[in-house]
Residue, then its C-alpha position, 0 to 999 in steps of 0.5 A: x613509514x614517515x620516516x622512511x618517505x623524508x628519507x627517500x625524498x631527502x635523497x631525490x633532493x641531494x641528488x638532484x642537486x648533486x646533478x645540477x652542478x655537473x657541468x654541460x661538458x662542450x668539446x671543440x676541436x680547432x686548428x690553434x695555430x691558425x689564426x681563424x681556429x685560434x680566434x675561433x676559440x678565443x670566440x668560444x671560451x669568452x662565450x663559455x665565460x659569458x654564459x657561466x657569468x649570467x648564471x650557466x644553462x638551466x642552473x648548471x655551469x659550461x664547461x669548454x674542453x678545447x683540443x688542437x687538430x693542428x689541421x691533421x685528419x688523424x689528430x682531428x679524428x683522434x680529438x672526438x674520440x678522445x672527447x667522446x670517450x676520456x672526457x665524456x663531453x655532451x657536445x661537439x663544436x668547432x672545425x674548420x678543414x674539410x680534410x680534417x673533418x672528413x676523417x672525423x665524421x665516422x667518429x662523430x656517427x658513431x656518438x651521435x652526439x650534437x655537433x656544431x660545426x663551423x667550417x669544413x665546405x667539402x660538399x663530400x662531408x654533407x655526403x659522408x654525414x648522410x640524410x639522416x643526422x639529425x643531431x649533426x648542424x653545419x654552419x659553413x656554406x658548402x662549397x657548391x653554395x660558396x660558388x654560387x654566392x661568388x656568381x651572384x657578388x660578382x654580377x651584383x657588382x657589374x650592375x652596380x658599377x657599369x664602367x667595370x669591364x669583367x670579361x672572364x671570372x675564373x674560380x678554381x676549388x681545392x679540395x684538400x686540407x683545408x679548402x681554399x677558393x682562390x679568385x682570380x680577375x683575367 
């Protein structure tokens, strides 16, 4: 009976350990021909490598499995599934169109994975997640927040410089792609 109890014990030992060294599998989608999704990655691998280097995540090492979107919705929507189910990733992080992750969202629903997403400020993706993703973190200011944040600067610099005569602001959003905000001083 000894015996059999080192046995068992012995084996919850080896495969605990055999566990610890699995790596925490992090999949992150960005545009790497842009130069903010190419910088971002750069930003995330030289994390990865800091984190490994300090001794990992509760023992166990990261593991960054990096795919390029190309800012195509269908490649964007096809990488998480890809991450999701060849690689089997723990996480989700990246992104930066609103076009693109607007195609990824019913992919990410369907994993429920924790995701952390940097870009993308359609407040069309705030709907299209919905109330109830808890496990889904976005970063980006949406674009309602970006508009109001332009209001607040642009009064900011009037009282700090009255000499500045701005008579109109003029703010237009395009909701494509990649939502871009231009400004423009009339």
């Amino acid at each position: 009976m000894k015996r059999n109890i080192g046995l068992v014990l012995f084996l919850v030992v080896m495969f605990s350990l055999a566990m610890a060294v699995d790596p925490i599998k992090i999949g992150a989608v960005n545009p790497l021909g842009d130069i903010t999704g190419n910088q971002s990655t750069k930003a995330m691998r030289l994390a990865v490598k800091e984190i490994n280097d300090a001794g990992g995540v509760l023992g166990r090492p990261l593991e960054l499995i990096v795919i390029d979107d190309e800012m195509n919705p269908a490649k964007g929507a096809a990488a998480i599934e890809r991450l999701a189910t060849v690689e089997k990733v723990d996480f989700f992080v990246g992104g930066m169109s609103s076009g693109v992750h607007l195609a990824q969202v019913p992919i990410l629903k369907k994993y429920q994975k924790i995701t952390v997403w940097a870009g993308g400020a359609s407040h069309q993706i705030e709907i299209a997640m919905g109330p109830d993703a808890d496990w889904y973190f976005h970063l980006h200011p949406w674009d309602y927040q970006q508009g109001e944040g332009y209001g607040i600067g642009w009064r900011e610099i009037v009282q700090a410089y009255p000499n500045v005569d701005i008579k109109k602001i003029f703010l237009a959003y395009e909701e494509g792609a990649s939502a871009r905000t231009h400004i423009q001083l009339i």
